[in-house]
C-alpha positions, 0 to 999 in steps of 0.5 A: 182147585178140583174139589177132589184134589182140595180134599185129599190134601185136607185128608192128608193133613189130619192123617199126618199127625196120626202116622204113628198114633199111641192116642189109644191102648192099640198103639202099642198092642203090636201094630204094623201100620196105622190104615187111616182109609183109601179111595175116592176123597169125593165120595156120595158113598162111605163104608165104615168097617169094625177094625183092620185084620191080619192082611190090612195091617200086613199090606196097610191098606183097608179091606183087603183080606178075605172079607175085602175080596167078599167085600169087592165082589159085592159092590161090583154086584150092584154096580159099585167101583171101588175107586169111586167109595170110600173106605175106611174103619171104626179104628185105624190099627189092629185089635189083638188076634182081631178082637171087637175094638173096646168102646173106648179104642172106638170112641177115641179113635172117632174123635181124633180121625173119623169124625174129621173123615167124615167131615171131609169127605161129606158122603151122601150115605155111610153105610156101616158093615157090621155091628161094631162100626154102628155101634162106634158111629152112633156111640150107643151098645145096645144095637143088634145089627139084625134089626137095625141092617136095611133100615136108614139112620139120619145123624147129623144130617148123613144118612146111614145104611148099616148092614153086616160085615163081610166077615159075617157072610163068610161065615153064613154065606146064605146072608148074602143076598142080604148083603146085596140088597142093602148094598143097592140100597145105600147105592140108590140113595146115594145117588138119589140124595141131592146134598151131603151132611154137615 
């Protein structure tokens, strides 16, 4: 079986039971749609978000509001198709009027969704956008996304890009360019690293 079809179908399974997911206090804060991840089940290149918005949980679909359009254009900047990445969040539903997901929300949501994700799909990189997606990776607080975003982070065998989050740039667009470069940072090594994690 192609190695691509053998893991959307493994995706498939541990999302099956999550479709109407209440394992933490955001399934039952109003959400529409639980947006488990799309693209490419085969990927060297993960991206790890905060939390779904308004427009993702409208469409059920992640990154497709304002800060995935910013997002797109970005990869396709330094030669990145969308189709050939995956994405996904920290969480799955909507935080309330799109607040900071709690610790708890991420921790439970890492545990029952993307750690298995991860193992899944076993990119070359991950590269998280935003302070919040580092934080709920790592599982560590104290993190300023200033001073962690270009570096590389090995866990458990991944190497992580952190960087900002679309949003962010939206809202100090003269960050761009900084955005771009750890962009083609996580895809140069991406394609420059000959195994996946464990």
């Amino acid at each position: 079986m192609d190695q691509k079809v053998f893991k959307q179908q493994l995706l498939k399974q541990i999302y099956s039971p999550y479709i109407n997911c209440n394992g933490c206090p955001l399934g039952c804060l109003g959400r529409n749609h639980v947006i488990f991840g799309e693209g490419n089940p085969d990927a060297k290149l993960m991206f790890i978000g905060e939390a779904p918005g308004r427009d993702e949980d409208i469409q059920g679909r992640p990154f497709v509001g304002r800060s995935g359009k910013l997002l797109d254009r970005s990869l396709e900047a330094v030669g990145i198709k969308r189709t050939d990445v995956y994405i996904t969040n920290i969480v799955k539903c909507r935080p309330p009027n799109n607040r900071t997901p709690t610790e708890i929300e991420s921790s439970i949501c890492k545990k029952l969704l993307l750690s298995k994700q991860i193992k899944i799909i076993r990119p070359h990189v991950i590269c998280t956008l935003g302070a919040a997606s580092l934080k709920g990776l790592l599982e560590k607080e104290n993190i300023k996304i200033t001073q962690m975003r270009g570096t590389t982070i090995d866990l458990d065998g991944y190497l992580v890009v952190p960087t900002y989050h679309p949003a962010y740039i939206l809202r100090n667009p003269k960050e761009l360019k900084t955005l771009i470069a750890d962009l083609e940072l996580a895809r140069r090594l991406s394609f420059s690293t000959d195994k996946g994690g464990g």
